[in-house]
Every structure is written in C-alpha cells, then in structure tokens.
C-alpha positions, -999 to +999 in steps of 0.1 A: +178-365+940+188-339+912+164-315+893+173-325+855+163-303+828+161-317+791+161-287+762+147-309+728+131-292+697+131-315+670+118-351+665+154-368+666+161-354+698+126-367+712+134-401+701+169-396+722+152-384+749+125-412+756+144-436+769+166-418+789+132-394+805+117-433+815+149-441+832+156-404+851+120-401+860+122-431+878+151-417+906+151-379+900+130-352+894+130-337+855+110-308+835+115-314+801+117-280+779+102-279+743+117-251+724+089-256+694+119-259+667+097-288+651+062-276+651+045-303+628+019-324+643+034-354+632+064-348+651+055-332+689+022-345+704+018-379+684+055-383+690+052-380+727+021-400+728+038-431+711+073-426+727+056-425+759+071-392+769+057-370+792+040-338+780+064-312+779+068-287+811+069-260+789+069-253+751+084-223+738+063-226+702+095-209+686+084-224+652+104-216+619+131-188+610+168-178+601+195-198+618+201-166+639+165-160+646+151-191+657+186-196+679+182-159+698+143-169+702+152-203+718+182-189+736+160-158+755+132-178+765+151-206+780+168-185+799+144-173+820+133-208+825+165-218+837+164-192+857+134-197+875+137-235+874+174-239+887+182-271+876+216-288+886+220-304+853+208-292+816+209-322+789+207-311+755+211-335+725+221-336+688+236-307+669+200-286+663+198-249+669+181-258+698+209-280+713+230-244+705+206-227+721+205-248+751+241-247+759+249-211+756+218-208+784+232-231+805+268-220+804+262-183+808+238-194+839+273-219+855+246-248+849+262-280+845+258-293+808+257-329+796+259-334+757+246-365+743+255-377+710+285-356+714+318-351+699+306-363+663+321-346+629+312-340+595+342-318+590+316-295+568+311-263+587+290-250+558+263-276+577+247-255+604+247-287+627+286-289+626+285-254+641+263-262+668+277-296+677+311-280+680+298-253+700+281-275+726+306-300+730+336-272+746+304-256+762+296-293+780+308-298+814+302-337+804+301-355+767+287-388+756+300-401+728+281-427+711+315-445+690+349-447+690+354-421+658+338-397+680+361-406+706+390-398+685+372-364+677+373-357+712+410-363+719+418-344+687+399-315+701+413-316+740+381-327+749+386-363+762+390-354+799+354-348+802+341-377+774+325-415+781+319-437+751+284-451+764+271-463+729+242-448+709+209-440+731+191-447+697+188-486+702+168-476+732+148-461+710+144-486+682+140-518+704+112-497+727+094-481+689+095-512+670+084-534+695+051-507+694+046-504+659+046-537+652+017-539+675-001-510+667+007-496+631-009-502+603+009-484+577+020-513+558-018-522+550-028-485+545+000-479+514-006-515+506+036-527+508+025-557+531+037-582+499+059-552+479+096-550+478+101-509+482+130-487+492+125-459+517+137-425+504+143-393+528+156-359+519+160-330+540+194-315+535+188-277+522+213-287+495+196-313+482+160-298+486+156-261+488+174-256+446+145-273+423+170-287+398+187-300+423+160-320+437+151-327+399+184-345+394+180-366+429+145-377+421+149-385+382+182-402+389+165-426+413+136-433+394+163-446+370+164-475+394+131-488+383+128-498+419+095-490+440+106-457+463+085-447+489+092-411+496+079-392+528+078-358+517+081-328+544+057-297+533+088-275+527+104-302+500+066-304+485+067-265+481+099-272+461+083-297+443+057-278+426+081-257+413+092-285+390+072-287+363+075-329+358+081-340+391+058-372+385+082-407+382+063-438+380+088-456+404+085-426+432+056-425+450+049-391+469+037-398+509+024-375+538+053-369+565+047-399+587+042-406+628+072-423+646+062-461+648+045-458+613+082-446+597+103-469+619+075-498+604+086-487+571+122-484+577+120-520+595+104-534+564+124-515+534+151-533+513+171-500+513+173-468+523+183-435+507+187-406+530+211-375+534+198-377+573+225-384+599+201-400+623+188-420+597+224-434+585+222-448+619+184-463+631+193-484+593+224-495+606+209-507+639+172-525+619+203-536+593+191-524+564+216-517+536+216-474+529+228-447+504+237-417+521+233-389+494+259-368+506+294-359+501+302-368+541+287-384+569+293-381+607+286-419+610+319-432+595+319-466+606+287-472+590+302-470+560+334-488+570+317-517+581+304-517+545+267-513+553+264-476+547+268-463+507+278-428+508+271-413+473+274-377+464+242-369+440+271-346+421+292-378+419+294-391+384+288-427+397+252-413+411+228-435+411+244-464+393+266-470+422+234-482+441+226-515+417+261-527+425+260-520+464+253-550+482+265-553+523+286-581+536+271-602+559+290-595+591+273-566+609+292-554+637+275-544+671+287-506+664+264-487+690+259-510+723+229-516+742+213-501+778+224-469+771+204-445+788+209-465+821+246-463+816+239-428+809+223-422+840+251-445+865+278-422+848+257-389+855+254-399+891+288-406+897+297-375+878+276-351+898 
C-alpha cells in the first residue's frame, strides 16, 4: 500500500482529482492537500460535496496575491507537510501556481512526482500556466499525457522516457458530474433556459478581463450576435465591469459564479460556448458542443483540428463574425479515452 499525496488549489484540478481520489482510496492510503489558491465558496466545499471528494487533510487558506507571492506561500507550507507526512508519491495536476508549487516541494524533498495533464503547450510563455506546466513536467519523475500532441511535446522536450498517453481524466469527471446534475440541479428552471436556445460564455484570461476596454470590445462584439449569452461572471471580472460605464447588452445576461453540476448542466444544455478557458475547450469537446476559444492559442489543438473547436483572437479582424459561419462537422472523434484514472492508477503501480 503507498501513502499518496494530492497538492490541488483550484476548481479544475478538483474536478481531476475526483475520480482518481475514488479509485486510490479504494487500495491505498491518500491525504489530499488544499493549498487555498481558489478560495470562493462556490469552488472548495460545494465542489467537494458534489464531486464526492473527501474533505481536505489540510488547507493551507493561501487565498489571492502576485504570481510570486501566492507560489512562495504555497511552496513553504507544503513543505513542512511533506515533511512530516512522508509520502512516497506527490500528484499534482494542471499548470496552476499551485501545481508549481507542488513540484518544487516534492523535488527538493527526493519525493517521487506524477504530473497529470502533463506535457501540454500553448507555446505563450507570457501565460503564467506555460511557465508552471513546463516547470513540473522536467520536475516529474512520471507524466500523463492526456493526447497525442502532448505526446509529441514530450519527445520534443526529451521527456518521453518518463511519459504514458492514458487519455484525459476529465471524462471521469463529466460522465460521474453529469450523471448528478441531471438528478439534482435545478439551474435550468431557476434562470428559466429549460425551453431557451442560449450560449454559455466564460472569460477569465487577465488579457481579456483585467483592461476594461478590452472586456468592452469582447462583450459588445458578442452581443452583436443577437444570440441569448449566458455569462457567469467571477467577482474580479464584475469589479472590471463597473468600470465600464455601459456594460448593459440586451443579449448578455450577467450570472452569479455557479456550483459544479449547475455549470456542467449549463454547458450540457448550451448550443455554444465561448471561453478563453483551456479546461473548458475540452469538457465542450467531450458533452460535443460546438466552441469559440477567444484566444490567440490553445493547448487543445486537436479540438480545433477535428473542427469542433473555433479559435478566434478578439483582436482578429474576423471577431465575432467568424462565429455565425462556424458550424462543426458531424464526425466527432473519441480524442480523450475513457477509464482513465484506473489506468492511471495500474500504470502508477507498476511504476512504483
């Protein structure tokens, strides 16, 4: 039996870890490690509670600050965790400062390290998360790469030696939270979309958010669309907000961050979806639901190649008219397997 440690912080890495915590718990001992990255309600206990995920062994409550800050915070505490604890194995996940964190614990403590959703590449190192994803893949004793562009990375990078393609542990995810919403949420009937045709809009990136006129141009150039958008808005993008003096469009209609199973209902039941979120590129490929990624790049390339996946630079002069002409073929590839976190689990086992 091993002593597994997971190090999450933010609500995409919970949603990795949930199926993979039901599988370890079941033939090895875990302590899962909370650094506090993602502090919001919404996203830490009512996420645990409806991803069935243990309460956390320990939460660090690191909260917000600088990229440097919030890492060194992260980075100090663990440490004495890991310390005490003594785990054979550390997992971290994603690209957060949290995953960077994690790793540069680990390694300085000889920890073994396994990565999941590693070796993946937006080639944009002006992204925080590029930094940290790079960082923690040559830190990682083992990688799991979720497709075969991130295989490619990995060779390119001398990292292949050390790299299994198991798939993406996000259908886990989806197949486990929609099952559960559609049982329990009743967001649909709340916003009153149970008969509406809407699209499902999500912005996060600073670039897109934290510059007023930027956000200005992304909002006014969708409502252009004269298509209902549903827009979850975090309570740093609705500080921005009232900074713009008319940020009222009739065709966008301002929500409350939402729980888990209420979003993935509404992703589930959206005729599009705009995002500049990585994760999100992806859980819309796996429900099959056509997206714009408003971005210049995308680490999710064969979304896009398989033709279901829009990317659209808000800066690009074809922004948003692009988006009435974009219409997805009807073959959808299986791109990110299935059983992931128990194939996850077999290969850690062998590994160790």
């Amino acid at each position: 039996m091993m002593k597994i440690a997971h190090i999450v912080g933010a609500r995409p890495q919970f949603i990795k870890l949930a199926p993979l915590s039901r599988k370890i718990r079941q033939r090895h001992q875990e302590i899962i490690i909370h650094s506090g990255q993602h502090y919001d309600l919404q996203m830490n206990e009512v996420f645990f509670r409806d991803m069935e995920i243990p309460a956390p062994d320990y939460n660090l409550n690191v909260g917000s600050g600088s990229q440097a800050t919030q890492t060194a915070a992260i980075l100090t505490a663990i440490e004495r965790i890991l310390e005490n604890e003594k785990p054979d194995l550390v997992i971290i996940y994603g690209d957060t400062n949290t995953t960077l964190a994690g790793a540069l614990a680990a390694a300085k403590l000889n920890i073994k390290i396994a990565h999941i959703e590693a070796c993946l590449r937006s080639f944009n190192k002006s992204m925080p998360e590029e930094v940290n994803r790079i960082v923690a893949d040559h830190l990682s004793d083992i990688l799991f790469a979720p497709t075969e562009t991130a295989m490619q990375n990995a060779h390119k990078e001398g990292l292949l030696n050390k790299t299994f393609q198991v798939g993406d542990i996000m259908v886990d995810s989806l197949i486990f939270g929609i099952k559960k919403a559609e049982k329990e949420s009743k967001v649909l009937s709340t916003l009153q979309l149970e008969d509406e045709n809407y699209c499902l809009l999500t912005l996060h990136r600073p670039y897109n958010v934290d510059n007023p006129d930027n956000l200005l141009h992304i909002l006014s150039g969708l409502n252009t669309l004269q298509r209902k958008i549903i827009f979850p808005v975090h309570p740093r993008t609705r500080n921005i907000l009232k900074k713009i003096k008319d940020n009222h469009y009739h065709h966008i209609h301002y929500i409350e961050p939402q729980a888990y199973l209420d979003f993935l209902l509404l992703m589930k039941n959206a005729d599009m979806i705009f995002t500049d979120s990585g994760g999100i590129q992806k859980e819309a490929y796996i429900l099959k639901k056509p997206c714009v990624t408003l971005r210049p790049e995308t680490e999710w390339l064969e979304t896009v190649q398989s033709g279901w996946n829009l990317l659209l630079p808000v800066a690009s002069k074809d922004f948003p008219n692009e988006i009435n002409k974009f219409t997805p073929p009807s073959e959808h590839p299986d791109l990110f397997g299935k059983d992931v976190a128990e194939l996850i689990l077999q290969t850690l086992e062998t590994f160790l």
